[in-house]
DSSP file (Angstrom, degrees, kcal/mol; ACC not computed):
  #  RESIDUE AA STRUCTURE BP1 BP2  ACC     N-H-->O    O-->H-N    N-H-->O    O-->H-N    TCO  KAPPA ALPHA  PHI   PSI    X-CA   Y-CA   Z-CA
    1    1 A X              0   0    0      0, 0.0   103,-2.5     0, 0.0     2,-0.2   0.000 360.0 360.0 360.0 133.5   76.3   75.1  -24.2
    2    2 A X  E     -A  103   0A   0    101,-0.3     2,-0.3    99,-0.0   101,-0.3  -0.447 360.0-141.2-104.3-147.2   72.9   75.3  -22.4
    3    3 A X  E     -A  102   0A   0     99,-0.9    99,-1.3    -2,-0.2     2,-0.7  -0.972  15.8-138.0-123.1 121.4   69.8   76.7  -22.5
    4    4 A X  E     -A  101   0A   0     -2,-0.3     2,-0.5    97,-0.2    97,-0.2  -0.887  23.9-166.4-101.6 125.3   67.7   78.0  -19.3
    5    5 A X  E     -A  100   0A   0     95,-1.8    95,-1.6    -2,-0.7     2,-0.3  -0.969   5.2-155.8 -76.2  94.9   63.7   76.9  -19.6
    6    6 A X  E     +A   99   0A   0     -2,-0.5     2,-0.4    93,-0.2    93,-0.2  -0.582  14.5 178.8 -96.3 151.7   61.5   78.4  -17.4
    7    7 A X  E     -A   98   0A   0     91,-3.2    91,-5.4    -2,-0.3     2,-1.4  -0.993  26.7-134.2-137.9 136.2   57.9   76.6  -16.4
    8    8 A X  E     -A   97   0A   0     -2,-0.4    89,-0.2    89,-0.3     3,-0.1  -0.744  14.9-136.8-112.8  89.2   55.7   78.6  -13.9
    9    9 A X        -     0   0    0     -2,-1.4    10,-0.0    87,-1.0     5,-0.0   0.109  30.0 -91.5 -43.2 159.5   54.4   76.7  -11.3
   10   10 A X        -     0   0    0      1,-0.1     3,-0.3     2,-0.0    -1,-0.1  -0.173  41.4-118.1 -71.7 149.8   50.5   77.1  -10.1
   11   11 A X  S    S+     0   0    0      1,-0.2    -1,-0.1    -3,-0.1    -2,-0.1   0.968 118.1  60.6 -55.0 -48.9   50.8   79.9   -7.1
   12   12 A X  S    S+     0   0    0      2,-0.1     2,-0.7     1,-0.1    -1,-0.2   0.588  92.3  91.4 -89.7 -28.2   49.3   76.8   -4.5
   13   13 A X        +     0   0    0     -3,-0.3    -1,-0.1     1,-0.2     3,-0.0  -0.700  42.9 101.6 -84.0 106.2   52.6   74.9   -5.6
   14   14 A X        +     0   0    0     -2,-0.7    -1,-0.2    79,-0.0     5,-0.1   0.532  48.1  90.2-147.8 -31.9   55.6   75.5   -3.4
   15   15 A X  S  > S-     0   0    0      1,-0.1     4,-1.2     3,-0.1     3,-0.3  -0.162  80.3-120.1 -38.3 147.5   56.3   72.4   -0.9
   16   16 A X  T  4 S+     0   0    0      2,-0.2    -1,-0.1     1,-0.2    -3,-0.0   0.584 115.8  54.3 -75.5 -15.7   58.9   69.8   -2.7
   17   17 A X  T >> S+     0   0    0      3,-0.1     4,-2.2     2,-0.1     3,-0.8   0.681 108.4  47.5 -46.1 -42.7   56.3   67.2   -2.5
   18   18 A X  H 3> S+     0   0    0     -3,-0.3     4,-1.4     1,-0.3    -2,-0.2   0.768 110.0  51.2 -95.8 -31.6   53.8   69.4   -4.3
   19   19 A X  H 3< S+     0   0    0     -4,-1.2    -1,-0.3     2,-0.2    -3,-0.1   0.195 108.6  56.6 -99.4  18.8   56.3   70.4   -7.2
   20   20 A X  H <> S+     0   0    0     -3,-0.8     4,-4.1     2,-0.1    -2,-0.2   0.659 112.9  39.3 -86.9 -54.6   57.1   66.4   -7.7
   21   21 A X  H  X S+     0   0    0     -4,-2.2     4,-1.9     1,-0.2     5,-0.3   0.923 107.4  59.4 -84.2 -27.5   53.7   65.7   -8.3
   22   22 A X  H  X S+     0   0    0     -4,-1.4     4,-2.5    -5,-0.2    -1,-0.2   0.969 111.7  45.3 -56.6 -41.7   53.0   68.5  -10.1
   23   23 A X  H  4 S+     0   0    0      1,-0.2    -2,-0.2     2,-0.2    -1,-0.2   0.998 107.9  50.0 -51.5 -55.9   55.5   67.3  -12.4
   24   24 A X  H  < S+     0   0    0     -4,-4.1     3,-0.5     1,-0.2    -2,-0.2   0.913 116.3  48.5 -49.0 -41.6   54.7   63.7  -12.7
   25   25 A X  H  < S+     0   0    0     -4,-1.9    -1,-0.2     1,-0.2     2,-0.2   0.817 118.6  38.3 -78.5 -34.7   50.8   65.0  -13.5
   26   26 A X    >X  +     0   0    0     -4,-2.5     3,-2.5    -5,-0.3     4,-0.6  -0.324  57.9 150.6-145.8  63.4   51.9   67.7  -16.2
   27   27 A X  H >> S+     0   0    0     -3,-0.5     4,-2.2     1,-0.3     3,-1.2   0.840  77.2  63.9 -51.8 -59.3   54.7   66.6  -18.4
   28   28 A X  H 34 S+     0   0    0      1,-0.3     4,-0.3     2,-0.2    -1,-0.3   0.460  92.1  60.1  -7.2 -58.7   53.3   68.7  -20.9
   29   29 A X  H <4 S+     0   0    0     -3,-2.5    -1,-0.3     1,-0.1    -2,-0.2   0.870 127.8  12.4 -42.6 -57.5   54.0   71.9  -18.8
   30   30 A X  H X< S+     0   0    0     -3,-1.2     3,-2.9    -4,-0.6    -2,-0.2   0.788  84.6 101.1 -99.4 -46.3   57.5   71.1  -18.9
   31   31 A X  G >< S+     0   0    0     -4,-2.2     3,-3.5     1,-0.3    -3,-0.1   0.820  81.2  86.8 -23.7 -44.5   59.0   68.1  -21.4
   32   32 A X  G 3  S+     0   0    0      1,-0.4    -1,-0.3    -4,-0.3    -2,-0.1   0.906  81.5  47.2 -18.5 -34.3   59.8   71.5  -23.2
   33   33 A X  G <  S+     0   0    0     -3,-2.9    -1,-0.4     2,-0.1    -2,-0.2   0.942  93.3 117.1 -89.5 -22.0   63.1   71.9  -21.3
   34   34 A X  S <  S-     0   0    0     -3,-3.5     2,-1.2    -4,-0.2    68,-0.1  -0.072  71.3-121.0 -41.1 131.7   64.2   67.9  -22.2
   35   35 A X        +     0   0    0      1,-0.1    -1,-0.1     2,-0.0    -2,-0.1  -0.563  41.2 167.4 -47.5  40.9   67.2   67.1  -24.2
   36   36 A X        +     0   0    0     -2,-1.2     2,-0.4     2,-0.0    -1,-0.1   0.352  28.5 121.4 -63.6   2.7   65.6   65.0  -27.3
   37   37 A X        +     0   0    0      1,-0.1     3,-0.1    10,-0.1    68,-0.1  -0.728  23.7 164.3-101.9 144.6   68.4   64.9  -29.8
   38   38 A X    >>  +     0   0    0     -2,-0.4     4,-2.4     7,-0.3     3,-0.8   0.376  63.8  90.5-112.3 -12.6   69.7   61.7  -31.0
   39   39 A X  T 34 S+     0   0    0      1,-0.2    -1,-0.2     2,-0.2     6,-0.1   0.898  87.1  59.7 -44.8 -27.2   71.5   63.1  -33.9
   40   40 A X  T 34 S+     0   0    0      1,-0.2    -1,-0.2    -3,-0.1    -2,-0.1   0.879 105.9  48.9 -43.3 -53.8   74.5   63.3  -31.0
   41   41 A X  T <4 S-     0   0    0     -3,-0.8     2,-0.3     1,-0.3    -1,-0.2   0.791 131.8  -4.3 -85.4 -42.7   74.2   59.5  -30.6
   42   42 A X     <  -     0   0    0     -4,-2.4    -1,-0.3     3,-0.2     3,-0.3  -0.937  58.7-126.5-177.4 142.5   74.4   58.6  -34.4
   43   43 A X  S    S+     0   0    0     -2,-0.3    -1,-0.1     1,-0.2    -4,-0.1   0.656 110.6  48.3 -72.5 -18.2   74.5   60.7  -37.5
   44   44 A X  S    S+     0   0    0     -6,-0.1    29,-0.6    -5,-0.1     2,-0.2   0.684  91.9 129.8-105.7 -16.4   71.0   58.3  -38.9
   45   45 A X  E     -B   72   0A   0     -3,-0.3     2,-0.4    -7,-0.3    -7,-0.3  -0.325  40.6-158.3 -93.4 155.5   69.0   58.5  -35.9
   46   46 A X  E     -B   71   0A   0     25,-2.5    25,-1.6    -2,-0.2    -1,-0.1  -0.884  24.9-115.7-136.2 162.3   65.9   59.4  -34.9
   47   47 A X  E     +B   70   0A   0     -2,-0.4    24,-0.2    23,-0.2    23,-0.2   0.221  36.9 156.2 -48.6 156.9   64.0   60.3  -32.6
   48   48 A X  E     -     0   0A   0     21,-1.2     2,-0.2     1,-0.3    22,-0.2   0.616  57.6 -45.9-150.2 -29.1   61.3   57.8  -31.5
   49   49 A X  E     -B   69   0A   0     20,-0.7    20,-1.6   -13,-0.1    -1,-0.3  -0.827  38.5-127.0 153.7 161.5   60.3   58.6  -28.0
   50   50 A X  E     -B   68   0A   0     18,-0.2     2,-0.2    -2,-0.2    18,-0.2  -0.754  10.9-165.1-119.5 175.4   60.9   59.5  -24.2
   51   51 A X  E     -B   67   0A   0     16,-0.7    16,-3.6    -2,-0.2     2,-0.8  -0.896  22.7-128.5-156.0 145.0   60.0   58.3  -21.0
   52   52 A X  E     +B   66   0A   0     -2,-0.2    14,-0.2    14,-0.2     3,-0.2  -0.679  26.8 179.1 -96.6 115.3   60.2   59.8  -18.1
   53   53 A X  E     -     0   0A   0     12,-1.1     2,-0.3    -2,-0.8    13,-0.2   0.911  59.4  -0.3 -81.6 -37.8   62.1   57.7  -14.9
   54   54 A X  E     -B   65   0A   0     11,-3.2    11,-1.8     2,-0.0     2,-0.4  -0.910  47.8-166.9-164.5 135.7   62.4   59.4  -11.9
   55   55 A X  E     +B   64   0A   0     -2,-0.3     2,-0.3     9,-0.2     9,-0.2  -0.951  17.9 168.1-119.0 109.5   61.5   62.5  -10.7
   56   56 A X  E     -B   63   0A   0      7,-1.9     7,-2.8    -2,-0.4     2,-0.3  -0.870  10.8-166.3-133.3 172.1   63.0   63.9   -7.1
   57   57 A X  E     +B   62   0A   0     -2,-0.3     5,-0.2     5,-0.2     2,-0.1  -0.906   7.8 175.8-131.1 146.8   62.9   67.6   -5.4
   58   58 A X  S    S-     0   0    0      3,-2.1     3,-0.2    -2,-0.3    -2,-0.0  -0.381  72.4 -22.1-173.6 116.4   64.8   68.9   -2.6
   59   59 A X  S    S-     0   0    0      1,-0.2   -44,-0.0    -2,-0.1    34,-0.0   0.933 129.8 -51.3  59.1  51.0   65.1   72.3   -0.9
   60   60 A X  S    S+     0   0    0      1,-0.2    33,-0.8    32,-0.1    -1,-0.2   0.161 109.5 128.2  82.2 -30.7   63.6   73.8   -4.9
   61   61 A X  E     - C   0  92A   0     -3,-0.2    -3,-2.1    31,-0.2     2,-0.3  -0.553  49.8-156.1 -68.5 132.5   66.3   71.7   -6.7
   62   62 A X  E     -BC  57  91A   0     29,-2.5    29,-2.2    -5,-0.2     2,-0.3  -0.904  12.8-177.5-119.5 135.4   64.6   69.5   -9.4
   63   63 A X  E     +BC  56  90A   0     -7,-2.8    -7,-1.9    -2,-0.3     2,-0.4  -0.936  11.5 170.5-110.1 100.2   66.5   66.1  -10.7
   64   64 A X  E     -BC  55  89A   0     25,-1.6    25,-2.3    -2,-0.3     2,-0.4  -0.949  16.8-160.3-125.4 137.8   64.7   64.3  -13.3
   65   65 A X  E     -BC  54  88A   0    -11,-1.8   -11,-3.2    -2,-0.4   -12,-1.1  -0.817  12.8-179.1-107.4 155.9   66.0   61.4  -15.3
   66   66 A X  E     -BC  52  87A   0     21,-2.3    21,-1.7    -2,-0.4     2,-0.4  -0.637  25.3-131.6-132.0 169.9   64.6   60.5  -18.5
   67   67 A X  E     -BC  51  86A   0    -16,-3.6   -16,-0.7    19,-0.2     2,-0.6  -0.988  17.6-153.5-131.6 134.3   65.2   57.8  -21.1
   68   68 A X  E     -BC  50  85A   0     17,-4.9    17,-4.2    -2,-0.4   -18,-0.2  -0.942  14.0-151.5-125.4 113.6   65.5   59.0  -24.9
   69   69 A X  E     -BC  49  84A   0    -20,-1.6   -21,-1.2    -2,-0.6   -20,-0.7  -0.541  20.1-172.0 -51.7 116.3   64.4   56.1  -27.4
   70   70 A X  E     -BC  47  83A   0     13,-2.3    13,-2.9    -2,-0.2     2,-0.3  -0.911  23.1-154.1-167.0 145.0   66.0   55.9  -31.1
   71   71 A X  E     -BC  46  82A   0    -25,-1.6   -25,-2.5    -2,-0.3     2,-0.5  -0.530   4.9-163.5 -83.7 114.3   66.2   54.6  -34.4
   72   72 A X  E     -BC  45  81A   0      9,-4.5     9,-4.5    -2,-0.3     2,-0.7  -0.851   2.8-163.9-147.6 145.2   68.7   54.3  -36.8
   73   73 A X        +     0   0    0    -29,-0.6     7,-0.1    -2,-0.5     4,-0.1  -0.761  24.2 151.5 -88.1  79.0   68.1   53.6  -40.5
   74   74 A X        -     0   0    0     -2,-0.7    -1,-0.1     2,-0.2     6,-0.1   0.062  61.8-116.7 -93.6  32.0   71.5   52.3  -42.9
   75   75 A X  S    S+     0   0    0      2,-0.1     2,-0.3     1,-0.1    -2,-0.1   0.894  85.1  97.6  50.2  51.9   69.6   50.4  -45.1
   76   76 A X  S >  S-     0   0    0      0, 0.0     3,-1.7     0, 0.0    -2,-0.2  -0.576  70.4-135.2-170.9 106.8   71.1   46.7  -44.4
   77   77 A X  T 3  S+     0   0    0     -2,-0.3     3,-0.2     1,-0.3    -2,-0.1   0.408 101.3  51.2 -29.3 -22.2   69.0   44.9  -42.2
   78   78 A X  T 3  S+     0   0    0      1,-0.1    -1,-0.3     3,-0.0    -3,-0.0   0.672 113.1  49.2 -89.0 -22.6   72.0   43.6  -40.1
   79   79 A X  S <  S+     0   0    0     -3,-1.7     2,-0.2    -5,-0.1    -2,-0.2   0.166  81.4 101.1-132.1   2.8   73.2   46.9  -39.8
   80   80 A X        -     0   0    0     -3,-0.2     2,-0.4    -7,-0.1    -7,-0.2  -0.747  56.2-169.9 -92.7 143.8   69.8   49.2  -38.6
   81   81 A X  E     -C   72   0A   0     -9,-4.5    -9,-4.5    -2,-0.2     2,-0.3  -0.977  19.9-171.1-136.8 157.9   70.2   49.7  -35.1
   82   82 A X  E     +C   71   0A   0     -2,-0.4     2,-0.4   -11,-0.3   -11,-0.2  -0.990  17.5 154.0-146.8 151.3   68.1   51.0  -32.4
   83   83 A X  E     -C   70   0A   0    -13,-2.9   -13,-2.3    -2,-0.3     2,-0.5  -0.862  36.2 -86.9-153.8 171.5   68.8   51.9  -28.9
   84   84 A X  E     -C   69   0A   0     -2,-0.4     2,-0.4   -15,-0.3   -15,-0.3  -0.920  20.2-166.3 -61.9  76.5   68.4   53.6  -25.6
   85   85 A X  E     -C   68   0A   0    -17,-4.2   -17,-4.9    -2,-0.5     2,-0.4  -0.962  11.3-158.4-111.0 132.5   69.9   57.1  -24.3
   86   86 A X  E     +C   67   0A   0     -2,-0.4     2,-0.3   -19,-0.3   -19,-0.2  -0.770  26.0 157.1 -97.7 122.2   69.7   57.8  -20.4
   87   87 A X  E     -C   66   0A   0    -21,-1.7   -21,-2.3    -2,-0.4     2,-0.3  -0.945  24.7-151.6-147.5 164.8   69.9   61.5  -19.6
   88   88 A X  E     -C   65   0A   0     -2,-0.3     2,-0.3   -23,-0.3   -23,-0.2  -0.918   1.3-163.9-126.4 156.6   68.9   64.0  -16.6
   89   89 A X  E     -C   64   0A   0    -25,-2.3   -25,-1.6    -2,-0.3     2,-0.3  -0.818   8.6-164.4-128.3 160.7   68.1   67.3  -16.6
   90   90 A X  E     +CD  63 101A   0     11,-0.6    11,-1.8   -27,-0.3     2,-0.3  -0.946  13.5 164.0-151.0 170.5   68.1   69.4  -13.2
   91   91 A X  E     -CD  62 100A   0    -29,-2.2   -29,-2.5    -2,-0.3     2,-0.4  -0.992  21.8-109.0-171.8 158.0   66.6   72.9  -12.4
   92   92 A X  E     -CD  61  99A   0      7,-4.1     7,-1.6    -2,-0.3     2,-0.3  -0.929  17.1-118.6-128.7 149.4   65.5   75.3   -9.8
   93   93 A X  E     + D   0  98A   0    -33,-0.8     2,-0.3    -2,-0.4     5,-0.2  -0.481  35.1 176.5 -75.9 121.7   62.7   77.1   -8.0
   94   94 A X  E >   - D   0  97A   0      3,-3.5     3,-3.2    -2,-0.3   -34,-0.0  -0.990  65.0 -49.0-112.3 100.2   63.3   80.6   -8.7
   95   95 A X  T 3  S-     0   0    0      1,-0.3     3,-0.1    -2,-0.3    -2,-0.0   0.790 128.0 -26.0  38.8  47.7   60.4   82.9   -7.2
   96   96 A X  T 3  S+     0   0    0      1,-0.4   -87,-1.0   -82,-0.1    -1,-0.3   0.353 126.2  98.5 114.0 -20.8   57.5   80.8   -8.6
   97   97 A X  E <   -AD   8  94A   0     -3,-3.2    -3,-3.5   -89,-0.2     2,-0.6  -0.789  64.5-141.5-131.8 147.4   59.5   79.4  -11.5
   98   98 A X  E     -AD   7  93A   0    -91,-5.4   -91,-3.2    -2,-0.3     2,-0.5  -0.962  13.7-163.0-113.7 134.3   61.1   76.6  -12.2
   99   99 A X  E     -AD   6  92A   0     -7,-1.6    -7,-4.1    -2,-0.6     2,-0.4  -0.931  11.2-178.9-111.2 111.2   64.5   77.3  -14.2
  100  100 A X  E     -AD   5  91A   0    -95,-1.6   -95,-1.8    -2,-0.5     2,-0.5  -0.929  18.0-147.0-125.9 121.3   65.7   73.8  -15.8
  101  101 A X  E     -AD   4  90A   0    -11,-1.8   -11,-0.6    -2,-0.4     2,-0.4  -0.774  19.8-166.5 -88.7 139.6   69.2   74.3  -17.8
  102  102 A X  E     -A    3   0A   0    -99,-1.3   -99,-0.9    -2,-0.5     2,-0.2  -0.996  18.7-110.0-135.0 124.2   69.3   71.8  -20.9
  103  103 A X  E     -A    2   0A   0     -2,-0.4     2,-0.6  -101,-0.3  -101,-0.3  -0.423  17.6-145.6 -44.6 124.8   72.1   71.0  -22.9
  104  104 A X        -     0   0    0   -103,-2.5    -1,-0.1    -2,-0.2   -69,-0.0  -0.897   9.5-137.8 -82.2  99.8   72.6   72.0  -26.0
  105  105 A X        -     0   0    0     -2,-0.6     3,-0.1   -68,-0.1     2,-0.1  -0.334  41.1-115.9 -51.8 133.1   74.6   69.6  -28.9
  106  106 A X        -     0   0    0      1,-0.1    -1,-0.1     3,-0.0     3,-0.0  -0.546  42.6 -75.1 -66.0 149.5   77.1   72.2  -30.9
  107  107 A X        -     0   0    0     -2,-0.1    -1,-0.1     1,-0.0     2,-0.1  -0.138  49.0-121.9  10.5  90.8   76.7   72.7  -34.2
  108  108 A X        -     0   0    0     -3,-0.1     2,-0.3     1,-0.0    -1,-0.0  -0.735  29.3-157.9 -52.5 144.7   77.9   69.6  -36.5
  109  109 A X        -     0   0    0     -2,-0.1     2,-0.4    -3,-0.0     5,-0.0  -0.803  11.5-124.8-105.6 156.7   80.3   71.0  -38.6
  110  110 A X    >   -     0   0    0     -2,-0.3     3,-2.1     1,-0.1     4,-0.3  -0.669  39.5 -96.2 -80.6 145.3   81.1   69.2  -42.0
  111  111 A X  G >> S+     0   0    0     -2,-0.4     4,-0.9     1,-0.3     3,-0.7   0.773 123.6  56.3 -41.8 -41.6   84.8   68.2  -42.6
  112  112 A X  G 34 S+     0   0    0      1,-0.2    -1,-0.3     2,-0.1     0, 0.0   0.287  96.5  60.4 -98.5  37.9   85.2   71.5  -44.7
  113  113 A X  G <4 S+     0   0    0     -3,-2.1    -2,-0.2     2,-0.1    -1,-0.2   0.431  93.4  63.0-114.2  -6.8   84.1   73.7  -42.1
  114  114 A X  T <4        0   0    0     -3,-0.7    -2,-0.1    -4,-0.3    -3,-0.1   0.806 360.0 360.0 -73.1 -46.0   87.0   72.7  -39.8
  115  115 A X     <        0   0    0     -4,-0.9    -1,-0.1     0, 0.0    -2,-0.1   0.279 360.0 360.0 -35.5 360.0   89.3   74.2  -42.5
């Protein structure tokens, strides 16, 4: 499943240079549309941070990869792990707007909800 996220660029923003740096400057505006669950990755983790890797444009199409940072807790020190998920996201300039589809994890179900 995804999700569409729209972020509404400044009117002055329309070149593919100009909506690169507007990203890199105003993560803020956007992160919104980012993928941050690690529950996917391991039933104990959590979330810890992102960073953002690379940001490209071309002809309104937006690529950006990200790095998603997480923790996970089992209570035995040999056995807590933490780790690294690499993901992208992409989107497009729509009349002003940028429209970024994000994935969506399903639902876990519990073992008696397959039944």
């Amino acid at each position: 499943m995804y999700r569409k996220t729209p972020v509404s660029l400044p009117p002055s923003i329309r070149t593919d240079q100009g909506i690169a740096a507007w990203l890199a400057a105003n993560p803020d505006e956007w992160e919104e549309a980012l993928d941050l669950e690690v529950g996917y990755v391991d039933d104990r983790a959590t979330y810890e941070g992102h960073q953002i890797d690379d940001i490209r444009v071309s002809d309104g199409h937006v690529f950006i990869q990200y790095t998603v940072e997480y923790d996970a807790y089992y209570g035995c020190k040999d056995m807590d792990s933490a780790g690294e998920d690499e993901r992208d996201i992409s989107g497009d300039l729509v009349d002003g707007t940028l429209i970024f589809e994000t994935f969506v994890p399903p639902a876990r179900q519990a073992p008696d909800d397959e039944l």
